[in-house]
N, C-alpha and C positions, 0 to 999 in steps of 0.2 A: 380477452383478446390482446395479444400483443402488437405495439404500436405498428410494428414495420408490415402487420398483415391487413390493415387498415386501410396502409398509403401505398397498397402492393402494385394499385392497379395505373396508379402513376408515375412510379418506377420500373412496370417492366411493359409499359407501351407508352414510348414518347415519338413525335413524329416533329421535325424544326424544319421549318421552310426557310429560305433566303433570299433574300433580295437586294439591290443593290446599283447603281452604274457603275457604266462599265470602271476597272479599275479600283473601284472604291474596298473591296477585298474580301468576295462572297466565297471564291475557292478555298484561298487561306481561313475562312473561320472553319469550312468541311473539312480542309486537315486537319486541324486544332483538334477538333470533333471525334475525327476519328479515329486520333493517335492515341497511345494510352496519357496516364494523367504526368506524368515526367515530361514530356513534349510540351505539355500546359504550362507545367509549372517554371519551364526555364522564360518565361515571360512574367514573372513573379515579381514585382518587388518584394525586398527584404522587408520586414513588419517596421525596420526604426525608420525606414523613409517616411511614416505617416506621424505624424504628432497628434491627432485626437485620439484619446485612448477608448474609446467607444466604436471608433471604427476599425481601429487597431483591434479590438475583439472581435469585431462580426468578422472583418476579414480573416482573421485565425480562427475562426470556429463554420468557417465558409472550408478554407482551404485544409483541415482538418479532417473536417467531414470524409469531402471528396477522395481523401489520402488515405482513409483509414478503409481495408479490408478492399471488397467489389463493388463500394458504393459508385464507383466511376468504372462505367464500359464504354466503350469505344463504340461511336454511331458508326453505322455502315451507308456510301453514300449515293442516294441516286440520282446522279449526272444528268441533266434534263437532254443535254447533246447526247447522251446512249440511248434514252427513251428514244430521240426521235429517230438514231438510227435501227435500233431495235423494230419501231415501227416501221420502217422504211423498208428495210432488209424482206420485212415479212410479207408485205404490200406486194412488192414488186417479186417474189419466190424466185425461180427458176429463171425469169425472162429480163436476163440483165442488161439487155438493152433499155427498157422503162428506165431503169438507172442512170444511162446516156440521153434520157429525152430527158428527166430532172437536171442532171447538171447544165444540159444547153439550157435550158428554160430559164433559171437560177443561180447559177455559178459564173456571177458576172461582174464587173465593177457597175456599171451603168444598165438598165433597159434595151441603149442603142447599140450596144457593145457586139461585134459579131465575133463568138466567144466558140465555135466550132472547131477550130485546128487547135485550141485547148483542150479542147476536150477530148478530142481524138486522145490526144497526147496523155491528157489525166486517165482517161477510161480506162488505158492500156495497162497501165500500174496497178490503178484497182482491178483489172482485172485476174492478175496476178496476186492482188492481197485475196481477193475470194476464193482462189484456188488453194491458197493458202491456207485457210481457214475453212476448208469447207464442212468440214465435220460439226462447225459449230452451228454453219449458216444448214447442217440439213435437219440439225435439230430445231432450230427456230420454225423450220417450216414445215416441218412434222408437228408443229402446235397447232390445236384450235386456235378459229381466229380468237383474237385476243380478250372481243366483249361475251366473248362465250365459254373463259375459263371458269369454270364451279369444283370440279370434283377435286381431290386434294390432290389426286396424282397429276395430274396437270400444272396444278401450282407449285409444287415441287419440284416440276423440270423447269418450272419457267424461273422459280427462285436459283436453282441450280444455274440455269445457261446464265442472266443478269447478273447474280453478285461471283458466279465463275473467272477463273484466270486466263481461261479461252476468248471473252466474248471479251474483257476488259483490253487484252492485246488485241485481237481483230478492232477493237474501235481505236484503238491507240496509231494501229500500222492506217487505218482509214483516212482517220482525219490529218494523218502526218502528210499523206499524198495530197489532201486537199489545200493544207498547211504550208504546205511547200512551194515559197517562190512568192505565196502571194496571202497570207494570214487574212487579209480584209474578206477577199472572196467568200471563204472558208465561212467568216464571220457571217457576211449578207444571205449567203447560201442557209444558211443553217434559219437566220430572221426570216427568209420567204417560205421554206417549208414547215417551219411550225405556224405560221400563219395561214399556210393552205392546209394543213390536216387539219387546223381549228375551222375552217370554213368547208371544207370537202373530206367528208370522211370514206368515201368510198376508197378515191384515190390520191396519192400528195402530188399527180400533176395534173389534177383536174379543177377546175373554177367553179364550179357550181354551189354555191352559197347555201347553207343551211345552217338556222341557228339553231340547229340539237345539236349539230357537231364539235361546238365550241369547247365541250368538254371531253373531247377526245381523247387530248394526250394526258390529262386530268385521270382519267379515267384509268388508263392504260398505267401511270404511275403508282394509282388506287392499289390497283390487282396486283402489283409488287410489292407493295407493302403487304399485302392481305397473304401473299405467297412467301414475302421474307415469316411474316409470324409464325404461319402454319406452320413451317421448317422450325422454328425454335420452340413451339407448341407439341411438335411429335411425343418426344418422353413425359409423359404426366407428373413424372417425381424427381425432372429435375428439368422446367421450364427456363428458357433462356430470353433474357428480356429484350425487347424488338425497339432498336432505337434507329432511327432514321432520321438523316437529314438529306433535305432537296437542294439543289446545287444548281439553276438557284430558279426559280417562279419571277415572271414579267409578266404576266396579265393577271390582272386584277379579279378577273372572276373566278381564275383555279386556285387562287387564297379561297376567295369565298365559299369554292366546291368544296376543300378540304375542313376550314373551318368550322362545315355544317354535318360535317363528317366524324370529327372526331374534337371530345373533348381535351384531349392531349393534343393536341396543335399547334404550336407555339410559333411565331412568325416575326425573324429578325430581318431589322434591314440595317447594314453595313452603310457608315458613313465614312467618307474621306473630308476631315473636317482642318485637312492642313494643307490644301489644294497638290498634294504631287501624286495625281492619277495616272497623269499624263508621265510623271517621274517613273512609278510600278509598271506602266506600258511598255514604256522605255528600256527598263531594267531586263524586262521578259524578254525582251528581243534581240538583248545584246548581243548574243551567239550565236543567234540565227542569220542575222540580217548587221554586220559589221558596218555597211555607210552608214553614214550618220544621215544622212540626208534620206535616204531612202527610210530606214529609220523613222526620223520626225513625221514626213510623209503620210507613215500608214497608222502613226497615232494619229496621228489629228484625225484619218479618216475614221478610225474608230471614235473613235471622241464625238465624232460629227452624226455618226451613226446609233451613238448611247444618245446625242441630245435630240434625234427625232424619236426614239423609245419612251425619252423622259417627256419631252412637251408633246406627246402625239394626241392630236383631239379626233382621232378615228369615234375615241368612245363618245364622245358627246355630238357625233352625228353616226349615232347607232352603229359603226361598226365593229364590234367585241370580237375580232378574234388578230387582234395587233397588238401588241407590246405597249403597257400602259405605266411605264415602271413609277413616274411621279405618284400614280394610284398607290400603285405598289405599298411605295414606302409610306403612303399615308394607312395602308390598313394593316400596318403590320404593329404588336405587338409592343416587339423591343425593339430600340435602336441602337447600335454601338458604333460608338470612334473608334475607326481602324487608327488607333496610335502603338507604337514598340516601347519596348524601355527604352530606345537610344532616341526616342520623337519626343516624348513627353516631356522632357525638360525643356527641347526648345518650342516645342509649342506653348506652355506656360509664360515664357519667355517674352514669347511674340502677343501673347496677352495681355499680359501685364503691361507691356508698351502701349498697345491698342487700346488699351481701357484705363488705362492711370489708374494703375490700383500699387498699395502701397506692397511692398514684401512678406508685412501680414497677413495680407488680405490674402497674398499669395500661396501662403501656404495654406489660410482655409480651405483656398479653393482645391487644393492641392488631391482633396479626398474626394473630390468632384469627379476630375477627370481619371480616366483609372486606364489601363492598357487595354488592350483587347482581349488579352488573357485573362486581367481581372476581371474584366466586364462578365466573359464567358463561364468562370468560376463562379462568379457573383450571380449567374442566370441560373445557371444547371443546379446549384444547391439549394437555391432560390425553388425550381421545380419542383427537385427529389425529398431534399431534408423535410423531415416530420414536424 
């Protein structure tokens, strides 16, 4: 038996979950992800940056590997914000008002907010992006409901409509309207109804607590993946390998759901380990939002809104279906420094200051800290290589 038929079954189903605070850089590794291997490799250092020549091998026989032939495919990505509008869309079918009772309900800075003549104002647009897209929206609701997809044709259209260029622009023109003017909204909106379809699965504007439902969306991202394979499984004699990464997991138990799921699992969580989160927030919004003031403003609110995610103690008085990310990062896997080639030196920099360590020491360490590209390189060959 030949080696690569061996390790077949771990190369052609891998499944990478993410996690992260906000900022710290869980989209950018999905891109990385799922560009081909050139996109990677411009985050490369050159081989004579490193001075051990032992690691100066693994890493050329890492970055090698990946380079040589299809051992590197491009993950395809499932946006946790499409799951939930995907769910959403299909909930509420035809009676697009339900749509207008979730955004007054949730699309709000505050609880006390009387958020009405926004919404009027919001609805109207989106009303016009559904008309827009309605071919897509009559496919989704021409689906079985979702916990009831089995037969292969079913999962077929649903892998069709999810990794489609229909559905990826209706969520793109969606959230632009809810994006617009006020990003935080957009943000909170999105934090309360994955919390309610974790706790009410009937419906995402109803309150009725149940803990079966906690694995809803879980569930619902399951059947996508189960729907991307079958599609890549169709031709028997010339199988295509199902690589997925989640973009990104904040509650602690849909790790755990998936986990026990599947032995191909793997679960990174993204550090920002050179404090400019708030810097990448910043940068994001340059174009959007020109005041500077207004600007800082809706970072910090994010910021303030990633640290009730990360210290939230819902779970330690029994409520699982809120955002537990501190969890997160502690049950995940792998961890990587979101560092670039143009950070890493002065992060080193700044450590060597912090720690009195000598120039020596500094290059030891040198093989330590690696970019995020090499981290990524260093993971995935890590997986794949026999």
């Amino acid at each position: 038996m030949k080696l690569k038929e061996l390790y077949k079954h771990r190369t052609d189903f891998t499944i990478i979950g993410l996690t992260g605070r906000t900022g710290s850089g869980c989209t950018q590794m999905a891109n990385l992800l799922s560009n081909d291997f050139n996109n990677l490799n411009k985050g490369l250092r050159d081989l004579n940056s490193f001075e051990d020549p032992v690691f100066k091998r693994k890493f050329e026989i890492s970055r090698n590997y990946l380079q040589h032939g299809d051992n590197w495919k491009p993950f395809k990505i499932i946006k946790y914000k499409n799951v939930l509008l995907l769910y959403v869309i299909k909930k509420i079918g035809n009676n697009h008002e339900l749509l207008k009772k979730i955004l007054i309900k949730y699309y709000h800075e505050s609880k006390t907010e009387n958020n009405k003549e926004l919404v009027e104002n919001k609805f109207a647009d989106l009303k016009l992006i559904l008309e827009k897209h309605e071919s897509i929206l009559e496919q989704i609701n021409s689906l079985v409901n979702f916990d009831k997809i089995r037969k292969i044709d079913s999962l077929l259209v649903l892998n069709k409509i999810f990794f489609g260029n229909e559905f990826e622009e209706f969520s793109q023109d969606f959230y632009s309207i809810l994006e617009n003017d006020n990003y935080f909204r957009r943000t909170r909106f999105l934090h309360f109804v994955a919390c309610n379809i974790r706790s009410s699965k009937k419906s995402s504007i109803e309150n009725q607590t149940n803990p079966n439902n906690v694995y809803t969306i879980a569930e619902l991202i399951n059947t996508i993946i189960k729907a991307n394979r079958k599609s890549n499984n169709q031709d028997l004699t010339n199988i295509i390998p199902t690589r997925i990464v989640i973009d990104s997991l904040r509650n602690s138990l849909e790790i755990t759901f998936f986990k026990e799921r599947y032995s191909a699992f793997y679960m990174i969580a993204t550090k920002d380990i050179v404090n400019n989160s708030s810097q990448r927030l910043n940068d994001k919004f340059k174009t959007k939002i020109t005041d500077k003031n207004q600007r800082y403003k809706l970072v910090q609110k994010l910021i303030d809104l990633d640290e009730t995610e990360y210290k939230s103690k819902d779970f330690s008085n029994g409520i699982f279906t809120s955002p537990n990310v501190e969890n997160c990062i502690q049950k995940s896997d792998y961890h990587i420094f979101n560092l670039g080639k143009n950070e890493i030196e002065n992060f080193l920099s700044q450590f060597k200051i912090k720690n009195s360590i000598t120039d020596v020491e500094k290059e030891r360490i040198l093989n330590t800290f690696l970019t995020r590209e090499e981290q990524l390189m260093k993971l995935i060959s890590l997986i794949f290589q026999p």
